[in-house]
VEXMAR-427891 format. One record per atom (N, C-alpha, C, O): residue number from 1; atom name; z, x, y. Coordinates in steps of 0.001 Angstrom, whole numbers, m for minus. Example, Ala and Ser with C-alpha at 12.3 -4.5 7.8 and 13.67 -1.06 7.14 Angstrom:
1, N, 7800, 13190, m5690
1, CA, 7800, 12300, m4500
1, C, 7800, 13200, m3300
1, O, 8465, 14236, m3319
2, N, 7080, 12850, m2250
2, CA, 7140, 13670, m1060
2, C, 7870, 12900, 30
2, O, 8039, 13409, 1138
REM end
This chain:
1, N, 98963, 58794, 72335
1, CA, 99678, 60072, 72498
1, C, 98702, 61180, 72924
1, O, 97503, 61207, 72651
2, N, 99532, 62277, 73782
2, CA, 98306, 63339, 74368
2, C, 97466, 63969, 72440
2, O, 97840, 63739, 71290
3, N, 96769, 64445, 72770
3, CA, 96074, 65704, 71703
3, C, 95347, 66664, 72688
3, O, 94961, 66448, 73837
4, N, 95280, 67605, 72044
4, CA, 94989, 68747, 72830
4, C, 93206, 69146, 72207
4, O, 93108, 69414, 71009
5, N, 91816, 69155, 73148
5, CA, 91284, 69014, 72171
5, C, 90397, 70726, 72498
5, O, 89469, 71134, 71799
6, N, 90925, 71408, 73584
6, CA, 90186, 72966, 73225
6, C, 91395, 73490, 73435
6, O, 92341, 72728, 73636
7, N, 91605, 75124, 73424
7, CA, 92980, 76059, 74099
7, C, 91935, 77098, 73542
7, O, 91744, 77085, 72326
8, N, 91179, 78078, 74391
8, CA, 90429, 79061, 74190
8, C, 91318, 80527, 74643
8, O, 91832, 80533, 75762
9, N, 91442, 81485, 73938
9, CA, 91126, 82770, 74067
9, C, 91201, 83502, 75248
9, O, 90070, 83408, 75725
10, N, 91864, 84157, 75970
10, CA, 92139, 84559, 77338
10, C, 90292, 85250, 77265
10, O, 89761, 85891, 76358
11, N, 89681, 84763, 78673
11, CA, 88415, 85401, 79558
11, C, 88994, 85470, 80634
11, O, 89864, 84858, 81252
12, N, 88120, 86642, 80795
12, CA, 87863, 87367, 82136
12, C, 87221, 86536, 83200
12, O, 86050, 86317, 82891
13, N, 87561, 85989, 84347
13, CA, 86765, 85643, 84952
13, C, 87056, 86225, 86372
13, O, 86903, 87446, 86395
14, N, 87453, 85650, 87613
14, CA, 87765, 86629, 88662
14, C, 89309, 86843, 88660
14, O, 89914, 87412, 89569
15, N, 90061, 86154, 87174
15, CA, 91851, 86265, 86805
15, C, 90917, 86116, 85437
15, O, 89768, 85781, 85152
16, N, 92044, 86544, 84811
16, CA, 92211, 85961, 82591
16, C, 92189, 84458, 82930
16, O, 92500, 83977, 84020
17, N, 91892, 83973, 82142
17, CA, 92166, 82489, 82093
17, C, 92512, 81911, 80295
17, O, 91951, 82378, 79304
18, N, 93100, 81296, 80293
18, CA, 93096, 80896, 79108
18, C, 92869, 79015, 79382
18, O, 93452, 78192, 80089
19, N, 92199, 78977, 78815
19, CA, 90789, 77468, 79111
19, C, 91858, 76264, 78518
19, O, 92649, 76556, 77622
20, N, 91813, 75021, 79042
20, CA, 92513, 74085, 77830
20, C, 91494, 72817, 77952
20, O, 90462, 72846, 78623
21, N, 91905, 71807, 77267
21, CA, 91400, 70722, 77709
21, C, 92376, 69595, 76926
21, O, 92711, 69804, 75760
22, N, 92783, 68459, 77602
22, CA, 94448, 68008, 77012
22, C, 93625, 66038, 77199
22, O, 93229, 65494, 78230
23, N, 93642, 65660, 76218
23, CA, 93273, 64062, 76445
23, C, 94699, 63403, 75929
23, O, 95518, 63852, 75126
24, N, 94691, 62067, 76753
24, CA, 96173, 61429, 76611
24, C, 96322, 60461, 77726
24, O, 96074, 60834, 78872
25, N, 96647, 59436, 77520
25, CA, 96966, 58358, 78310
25, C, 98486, 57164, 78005
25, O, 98627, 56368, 77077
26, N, 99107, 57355, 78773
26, CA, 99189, 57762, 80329
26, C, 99018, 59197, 80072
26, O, 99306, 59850, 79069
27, N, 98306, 59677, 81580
27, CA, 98407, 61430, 81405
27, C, 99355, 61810, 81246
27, O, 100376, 61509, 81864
28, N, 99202, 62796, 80110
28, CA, 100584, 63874, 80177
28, C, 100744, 64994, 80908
28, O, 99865, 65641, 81478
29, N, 102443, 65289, 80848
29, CA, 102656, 66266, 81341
29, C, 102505, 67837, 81050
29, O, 103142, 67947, 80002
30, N, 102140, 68813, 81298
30, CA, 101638, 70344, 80500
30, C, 102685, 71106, 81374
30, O, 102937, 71055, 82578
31, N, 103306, 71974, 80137
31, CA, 103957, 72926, 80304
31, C, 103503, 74109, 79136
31, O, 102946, 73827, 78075
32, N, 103844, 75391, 79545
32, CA, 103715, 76525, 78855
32, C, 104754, 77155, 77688
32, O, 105943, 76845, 77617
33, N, 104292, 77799, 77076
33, CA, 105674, 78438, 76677
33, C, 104867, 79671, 75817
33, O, 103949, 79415, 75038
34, N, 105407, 81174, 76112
34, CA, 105235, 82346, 75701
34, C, 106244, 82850, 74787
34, O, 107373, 83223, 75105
35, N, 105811, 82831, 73789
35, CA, 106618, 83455, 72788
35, C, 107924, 82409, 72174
35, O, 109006, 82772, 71712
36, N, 107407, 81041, 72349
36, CA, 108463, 80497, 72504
36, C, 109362, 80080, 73441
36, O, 109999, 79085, 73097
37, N, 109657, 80603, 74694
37, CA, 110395, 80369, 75515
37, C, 109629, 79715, 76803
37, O, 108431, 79488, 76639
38, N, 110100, 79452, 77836
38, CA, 109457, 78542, 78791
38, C, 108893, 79535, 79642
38, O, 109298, 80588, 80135
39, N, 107742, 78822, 79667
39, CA, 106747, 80112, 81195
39, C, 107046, 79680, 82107
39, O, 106715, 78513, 82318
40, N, 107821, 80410, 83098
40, CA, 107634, 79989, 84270
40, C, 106243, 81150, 85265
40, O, 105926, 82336, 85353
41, N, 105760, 79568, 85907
41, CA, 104768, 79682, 87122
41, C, 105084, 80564, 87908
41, O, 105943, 80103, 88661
42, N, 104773, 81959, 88230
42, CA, 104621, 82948, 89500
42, C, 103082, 82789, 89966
42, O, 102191, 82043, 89560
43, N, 103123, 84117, 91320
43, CA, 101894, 83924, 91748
43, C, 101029, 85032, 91157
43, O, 99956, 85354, 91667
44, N, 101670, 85758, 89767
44, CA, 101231, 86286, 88598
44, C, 100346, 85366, 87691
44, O, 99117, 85293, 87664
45, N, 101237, 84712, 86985
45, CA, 100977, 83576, 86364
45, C, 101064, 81982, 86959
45, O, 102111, 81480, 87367
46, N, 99680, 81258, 86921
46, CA, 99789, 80082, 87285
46, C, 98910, 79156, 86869
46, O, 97723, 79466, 86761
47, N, 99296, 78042, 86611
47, CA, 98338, 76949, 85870
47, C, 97208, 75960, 86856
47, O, 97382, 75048, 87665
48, N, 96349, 76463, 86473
48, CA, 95330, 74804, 87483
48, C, 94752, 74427, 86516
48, O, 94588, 74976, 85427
49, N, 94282, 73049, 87060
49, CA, 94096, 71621, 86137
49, C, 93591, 70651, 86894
49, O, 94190, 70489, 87957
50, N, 92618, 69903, 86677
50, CA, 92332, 68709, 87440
50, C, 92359, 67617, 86510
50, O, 92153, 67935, 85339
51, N, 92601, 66188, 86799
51, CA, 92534, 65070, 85809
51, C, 91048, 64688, 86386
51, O, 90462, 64867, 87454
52, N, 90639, 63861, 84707
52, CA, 89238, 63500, 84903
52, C, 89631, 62060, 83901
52, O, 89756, 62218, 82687
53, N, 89790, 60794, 84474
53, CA, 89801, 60100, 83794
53, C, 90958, 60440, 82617
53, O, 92092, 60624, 83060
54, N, 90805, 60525, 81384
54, CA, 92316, 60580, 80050
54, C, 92124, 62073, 79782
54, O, 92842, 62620, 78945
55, N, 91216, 62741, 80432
55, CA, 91489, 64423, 80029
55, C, 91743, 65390, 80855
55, O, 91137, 65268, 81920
56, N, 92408, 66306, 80770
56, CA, 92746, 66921, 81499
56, C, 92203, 68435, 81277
56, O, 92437, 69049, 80236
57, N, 91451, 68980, 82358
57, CA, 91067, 70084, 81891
57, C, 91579, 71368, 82915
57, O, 91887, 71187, 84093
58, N, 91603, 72569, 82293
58, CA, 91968, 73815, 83358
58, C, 92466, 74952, 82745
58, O, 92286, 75240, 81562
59, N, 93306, 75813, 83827
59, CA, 93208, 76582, 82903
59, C, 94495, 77522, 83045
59, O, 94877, 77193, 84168
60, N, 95362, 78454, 82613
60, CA, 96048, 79407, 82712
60, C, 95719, 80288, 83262
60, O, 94911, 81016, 82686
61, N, 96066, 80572, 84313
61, CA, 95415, 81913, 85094
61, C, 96344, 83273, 85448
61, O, 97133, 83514, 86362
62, N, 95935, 83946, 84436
62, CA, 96758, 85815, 84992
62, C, 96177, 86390, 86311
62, O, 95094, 85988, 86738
63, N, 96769, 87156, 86830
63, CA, 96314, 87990, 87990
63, C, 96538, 88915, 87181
63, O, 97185, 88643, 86170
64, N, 96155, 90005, 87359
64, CA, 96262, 91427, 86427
64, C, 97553, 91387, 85327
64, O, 98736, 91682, 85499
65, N, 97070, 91061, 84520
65, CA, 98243, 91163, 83496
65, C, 98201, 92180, 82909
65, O, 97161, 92838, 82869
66, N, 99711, 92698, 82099
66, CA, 99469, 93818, 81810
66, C, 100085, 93691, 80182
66, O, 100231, 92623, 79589
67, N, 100353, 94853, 79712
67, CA, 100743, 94635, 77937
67, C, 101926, 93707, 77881
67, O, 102068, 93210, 76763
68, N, 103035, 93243, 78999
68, CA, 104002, 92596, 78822
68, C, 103771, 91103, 78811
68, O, 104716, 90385, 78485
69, N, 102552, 90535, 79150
69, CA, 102108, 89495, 79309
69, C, 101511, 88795, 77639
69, O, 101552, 87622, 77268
70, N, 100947, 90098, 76847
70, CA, 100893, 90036, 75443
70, C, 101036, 89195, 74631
70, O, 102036, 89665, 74089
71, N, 100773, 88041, 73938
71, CA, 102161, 87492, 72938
71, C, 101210, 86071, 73209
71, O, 100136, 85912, 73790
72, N, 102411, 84846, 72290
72, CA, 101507, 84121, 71829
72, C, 101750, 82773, 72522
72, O, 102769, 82107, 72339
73, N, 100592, 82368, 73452
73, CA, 101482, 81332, 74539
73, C, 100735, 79943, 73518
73, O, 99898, 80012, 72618
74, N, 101562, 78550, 74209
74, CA, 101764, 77666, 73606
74, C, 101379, 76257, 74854
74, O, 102063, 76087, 75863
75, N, 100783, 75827, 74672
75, CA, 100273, 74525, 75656
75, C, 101234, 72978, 74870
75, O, 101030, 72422, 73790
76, N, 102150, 72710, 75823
76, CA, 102832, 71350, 75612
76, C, 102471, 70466, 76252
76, O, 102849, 70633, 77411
77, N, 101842, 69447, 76111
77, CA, 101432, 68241, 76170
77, C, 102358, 66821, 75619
77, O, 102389, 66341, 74486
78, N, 103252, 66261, 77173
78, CA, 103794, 65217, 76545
78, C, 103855, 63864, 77374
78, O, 104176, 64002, 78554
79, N, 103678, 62994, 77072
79, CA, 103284, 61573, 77611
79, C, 104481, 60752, 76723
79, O, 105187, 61373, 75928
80, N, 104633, 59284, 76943
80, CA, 106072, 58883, 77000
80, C, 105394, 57910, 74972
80, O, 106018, 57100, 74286
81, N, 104311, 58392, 74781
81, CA, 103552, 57691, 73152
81, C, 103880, 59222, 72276
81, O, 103400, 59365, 71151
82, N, 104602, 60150, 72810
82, CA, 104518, 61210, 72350
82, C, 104115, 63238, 72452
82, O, 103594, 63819, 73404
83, N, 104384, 63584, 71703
83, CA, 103688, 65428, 72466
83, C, 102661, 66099, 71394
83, O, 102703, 65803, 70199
84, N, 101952, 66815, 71813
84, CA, 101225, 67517, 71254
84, C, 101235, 69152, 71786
84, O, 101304, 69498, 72965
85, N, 101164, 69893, 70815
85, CA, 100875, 71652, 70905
85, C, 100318, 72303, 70479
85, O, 100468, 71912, 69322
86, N, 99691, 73106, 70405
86, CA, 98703, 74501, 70635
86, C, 99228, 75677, 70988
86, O, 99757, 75935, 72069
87, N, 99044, 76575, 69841
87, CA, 99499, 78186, 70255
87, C, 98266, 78996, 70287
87, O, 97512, 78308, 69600
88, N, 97591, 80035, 70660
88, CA, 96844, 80820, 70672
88, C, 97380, 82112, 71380
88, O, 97999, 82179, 72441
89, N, 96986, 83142, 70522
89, CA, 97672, 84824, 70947
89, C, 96698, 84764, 72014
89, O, 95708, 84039, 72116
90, N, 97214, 85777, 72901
90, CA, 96837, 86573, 74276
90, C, 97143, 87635, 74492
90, O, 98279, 87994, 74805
91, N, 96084, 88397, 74349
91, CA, 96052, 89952, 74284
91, C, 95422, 90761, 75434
91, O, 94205, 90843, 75274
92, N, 95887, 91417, 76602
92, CA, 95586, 92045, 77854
92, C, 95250, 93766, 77314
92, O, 94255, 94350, 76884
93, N, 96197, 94021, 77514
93, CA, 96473, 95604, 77842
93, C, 97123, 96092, 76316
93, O, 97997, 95420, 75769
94, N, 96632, 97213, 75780
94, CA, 97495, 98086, 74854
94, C, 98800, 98828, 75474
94, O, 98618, 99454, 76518
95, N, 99897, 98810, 74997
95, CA, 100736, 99550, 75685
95, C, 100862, 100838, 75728
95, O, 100870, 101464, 74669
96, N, 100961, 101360, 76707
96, CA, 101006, 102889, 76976
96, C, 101501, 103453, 76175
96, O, 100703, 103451, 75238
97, N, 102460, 104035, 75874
97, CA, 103435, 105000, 74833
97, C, 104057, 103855, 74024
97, O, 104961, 103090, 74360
98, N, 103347, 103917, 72855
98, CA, 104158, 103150, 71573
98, C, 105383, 104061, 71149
98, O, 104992, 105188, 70846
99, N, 106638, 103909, 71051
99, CA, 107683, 104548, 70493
99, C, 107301, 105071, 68933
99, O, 107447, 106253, 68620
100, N, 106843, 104152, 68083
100, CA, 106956, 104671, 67017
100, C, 106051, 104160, 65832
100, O, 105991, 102935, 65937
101, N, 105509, 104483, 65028
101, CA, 104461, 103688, 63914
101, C, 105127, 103128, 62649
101, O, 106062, 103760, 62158
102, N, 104768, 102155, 62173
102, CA, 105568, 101774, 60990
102, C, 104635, 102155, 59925
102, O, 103485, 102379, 60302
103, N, 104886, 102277, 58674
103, CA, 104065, 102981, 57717
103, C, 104311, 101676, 57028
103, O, 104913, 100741, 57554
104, N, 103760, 101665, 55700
104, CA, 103853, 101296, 54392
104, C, 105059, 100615, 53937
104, O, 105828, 101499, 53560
105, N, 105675, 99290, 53769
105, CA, 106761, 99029, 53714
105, C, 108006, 99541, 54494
105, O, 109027, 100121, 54126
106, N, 107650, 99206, 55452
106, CA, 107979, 99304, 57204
106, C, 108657, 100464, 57245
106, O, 109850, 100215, 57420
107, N, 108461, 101549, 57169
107, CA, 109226, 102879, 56774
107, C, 108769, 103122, 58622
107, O, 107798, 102577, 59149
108, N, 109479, 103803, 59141
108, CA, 109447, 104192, 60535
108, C, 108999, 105883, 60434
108, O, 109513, 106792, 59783
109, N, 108081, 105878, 61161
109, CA, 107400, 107628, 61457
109, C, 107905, 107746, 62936
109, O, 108397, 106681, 63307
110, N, 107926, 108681, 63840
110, CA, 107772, 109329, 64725
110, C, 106338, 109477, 65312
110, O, 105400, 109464, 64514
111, N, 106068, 109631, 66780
111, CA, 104667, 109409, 67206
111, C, 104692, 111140, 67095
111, O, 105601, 111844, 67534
112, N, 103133, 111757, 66212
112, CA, 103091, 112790, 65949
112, C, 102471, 113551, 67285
112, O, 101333, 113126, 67487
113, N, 102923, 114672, 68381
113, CA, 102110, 115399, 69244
113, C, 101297, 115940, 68470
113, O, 101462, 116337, 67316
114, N, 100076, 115958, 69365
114, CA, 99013, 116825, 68866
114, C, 98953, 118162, 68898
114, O, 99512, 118786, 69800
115, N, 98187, 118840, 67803
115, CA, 98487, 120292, 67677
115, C, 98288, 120577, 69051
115, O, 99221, 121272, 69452
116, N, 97083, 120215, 70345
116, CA, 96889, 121067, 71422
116, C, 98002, 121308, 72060
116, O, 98090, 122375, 72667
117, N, 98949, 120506, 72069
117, CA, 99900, 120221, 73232
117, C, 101202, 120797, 72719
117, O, 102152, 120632, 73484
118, N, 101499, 121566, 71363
118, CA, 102065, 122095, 71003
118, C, 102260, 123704, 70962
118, O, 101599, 124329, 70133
119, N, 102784, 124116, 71476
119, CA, 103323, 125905, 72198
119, C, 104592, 126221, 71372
119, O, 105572, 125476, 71366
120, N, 104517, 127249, 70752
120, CA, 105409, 128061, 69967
120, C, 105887, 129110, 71327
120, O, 105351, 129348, 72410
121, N, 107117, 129570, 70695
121, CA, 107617, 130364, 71732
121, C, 106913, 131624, 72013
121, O, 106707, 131965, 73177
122, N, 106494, 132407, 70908
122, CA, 105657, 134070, 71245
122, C, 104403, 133416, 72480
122, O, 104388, 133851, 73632
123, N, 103547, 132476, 72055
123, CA, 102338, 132508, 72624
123, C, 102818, 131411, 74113
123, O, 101993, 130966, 74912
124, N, 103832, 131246, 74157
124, CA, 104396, 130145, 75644
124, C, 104522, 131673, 76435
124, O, 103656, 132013, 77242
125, N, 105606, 132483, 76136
125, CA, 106253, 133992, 76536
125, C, 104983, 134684, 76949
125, O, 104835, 134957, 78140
126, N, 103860, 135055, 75887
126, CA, 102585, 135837, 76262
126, C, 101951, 135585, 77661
126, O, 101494, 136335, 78523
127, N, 102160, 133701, 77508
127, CA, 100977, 132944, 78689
127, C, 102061, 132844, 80052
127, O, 101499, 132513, 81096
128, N, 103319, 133058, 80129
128, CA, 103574, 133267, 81229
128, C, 103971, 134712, 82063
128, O, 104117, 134837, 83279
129, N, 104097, 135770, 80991
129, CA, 104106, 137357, 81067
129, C, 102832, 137405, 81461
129, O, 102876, 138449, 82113
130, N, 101508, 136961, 81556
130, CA, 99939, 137136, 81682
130, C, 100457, 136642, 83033
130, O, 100318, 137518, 83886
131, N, 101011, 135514, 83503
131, CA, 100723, 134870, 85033
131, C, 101418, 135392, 85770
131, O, 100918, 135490, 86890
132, N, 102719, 135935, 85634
132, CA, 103752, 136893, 86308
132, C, 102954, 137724, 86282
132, O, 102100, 137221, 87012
133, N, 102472, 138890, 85904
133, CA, 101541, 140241, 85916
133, C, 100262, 139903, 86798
133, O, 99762, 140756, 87531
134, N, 99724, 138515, 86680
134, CA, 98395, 138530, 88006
134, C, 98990, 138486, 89195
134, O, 98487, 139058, 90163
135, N, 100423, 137632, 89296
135, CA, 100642, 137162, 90517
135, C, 101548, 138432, 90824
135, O, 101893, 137821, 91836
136, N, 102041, 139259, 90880
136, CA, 102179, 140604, 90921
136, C, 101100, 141420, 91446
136, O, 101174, 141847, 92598
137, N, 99700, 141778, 90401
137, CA, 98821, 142320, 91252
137, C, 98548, 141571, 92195
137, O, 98655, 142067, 93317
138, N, 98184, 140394, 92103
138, CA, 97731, 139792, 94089
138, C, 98466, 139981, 94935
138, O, 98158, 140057, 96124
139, N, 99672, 140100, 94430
139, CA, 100260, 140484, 95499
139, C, 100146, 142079, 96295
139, O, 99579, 142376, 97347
140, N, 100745, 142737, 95554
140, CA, 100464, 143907, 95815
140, C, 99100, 144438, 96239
140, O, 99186, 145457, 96924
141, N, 98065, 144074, 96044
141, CA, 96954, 144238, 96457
141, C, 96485, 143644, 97584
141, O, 95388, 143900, 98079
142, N, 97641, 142488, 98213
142, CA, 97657, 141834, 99929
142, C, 98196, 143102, 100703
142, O, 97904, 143691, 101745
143, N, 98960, 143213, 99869
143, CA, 100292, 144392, 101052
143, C, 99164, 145280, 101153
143, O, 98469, 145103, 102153
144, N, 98763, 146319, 100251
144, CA, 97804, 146977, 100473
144, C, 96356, 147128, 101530
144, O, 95832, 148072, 102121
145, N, 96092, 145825, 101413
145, CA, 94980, 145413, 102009
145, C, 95265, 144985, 103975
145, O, 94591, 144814, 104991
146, N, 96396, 144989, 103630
146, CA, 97165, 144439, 105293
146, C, 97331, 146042, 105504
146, O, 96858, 146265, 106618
147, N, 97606, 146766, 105162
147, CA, 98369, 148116, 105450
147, C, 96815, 148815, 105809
147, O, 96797, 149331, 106926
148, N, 95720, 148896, 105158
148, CA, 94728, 149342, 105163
148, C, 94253, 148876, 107054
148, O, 94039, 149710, 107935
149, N, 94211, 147644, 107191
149, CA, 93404, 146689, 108100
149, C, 94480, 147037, 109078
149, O, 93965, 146957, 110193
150, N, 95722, 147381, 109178
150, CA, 96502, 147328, 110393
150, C, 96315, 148605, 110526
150, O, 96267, 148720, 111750
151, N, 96083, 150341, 109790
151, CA, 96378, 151561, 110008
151, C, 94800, 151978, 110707
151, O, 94686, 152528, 111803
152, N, 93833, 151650, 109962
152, CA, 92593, 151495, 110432
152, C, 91525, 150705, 110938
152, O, 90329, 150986, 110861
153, N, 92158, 149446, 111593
153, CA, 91299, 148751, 112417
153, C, 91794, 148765, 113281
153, O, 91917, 147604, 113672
154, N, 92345, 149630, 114113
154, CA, 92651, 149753, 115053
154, C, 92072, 150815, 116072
154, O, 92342, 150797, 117273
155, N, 91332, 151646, 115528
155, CA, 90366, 152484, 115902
155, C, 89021, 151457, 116956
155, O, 88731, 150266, 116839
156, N, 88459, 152493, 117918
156, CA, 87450, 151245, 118838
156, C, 85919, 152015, 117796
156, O, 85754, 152998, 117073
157, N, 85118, 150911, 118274
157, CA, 83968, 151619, 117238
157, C, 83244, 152221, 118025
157, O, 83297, 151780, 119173
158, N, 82275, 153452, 117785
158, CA, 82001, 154081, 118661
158, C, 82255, 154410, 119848
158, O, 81484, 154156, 120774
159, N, 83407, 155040, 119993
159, CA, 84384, 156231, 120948
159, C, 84104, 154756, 122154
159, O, 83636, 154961, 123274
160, N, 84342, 153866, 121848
160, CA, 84527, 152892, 123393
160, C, 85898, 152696, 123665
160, O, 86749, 152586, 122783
161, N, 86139, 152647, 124985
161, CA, 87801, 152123, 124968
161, C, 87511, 151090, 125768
161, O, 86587, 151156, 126579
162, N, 88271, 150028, 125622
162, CA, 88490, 148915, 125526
162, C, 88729, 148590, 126980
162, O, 89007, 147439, 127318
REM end
């Protein structure tokens, strides 16, 4: 019957790989399964393997995986004397925005914002009454500055006419 005699740890190599090595004669057949359910092969996810005599070695290969890839895959090994399996977690990416934290006897919290990112209404009102009032003077101080440059640059410099 197959036995499975490594299933290593997702590495980095030029993809994740997660390593196996499967002995069994007649060779068996290898299939996946994530979380329980059946992996299917994309050109995300894909398995290589070469036979060497009764073992079979290779490997699981990710192309950029990301936190959804996560979770705990499972190497099936089955030949017609029987099957053998192997689970090992696979861990890529943390996920971006966790919804929510569980506390202490799974009590559910809310993800807390940080004080920086938190604006009360007086000091939100202050900081945009401050940006209305600059962008006001710049302005007014264009008009000005155009009115200046069109009333008096129009003069020739030293009594030349043009």
């Amino acid at each position: 019957p197959p036995r499975i005699l490594t299933l290593e740890e997702p590495v980095l190599h030029l993809e994740h790989c997660i390593a196996f090595a499967v002995h069994g004669n007649p060779a068996p057949t290898l299939h996946w399964l994530h979380n329980g359910q059946v992996l299917r092969e994309t050109e995300i996810i894909h398995m290589e393997f070469y036979q060497q005599g009764e073992v079979s070695e290779g490997c699981l290969l990710f192309n950029k995986p990301t936190h959804y890839n996560n979770g705990n895959y499972t190497i099936v090994a089955t030949n017609q004397l029987g099957s053998a399996n192997q689970t090992i977690k696979g861990h890529f990416l943390e996920k971006p925005f966790p919804e929510r934290l569980t506390g202490q006897g799974g009590a559910v919290f809310p993800i807390q914002t940080p004080e920086f990112l938190c604006l009360d209404s007086k000091a939100f009102f202050f900081q945009v009454s401050i940006a209305v009032g600059l962008a006001a003077f710049a302005c007014v101080l264009l008009v000005v500055l155009f009115i200046m440059i069109n009333k008096y640059g129009r003069r020739s410099k030293f009594g030349m006419k043009g």
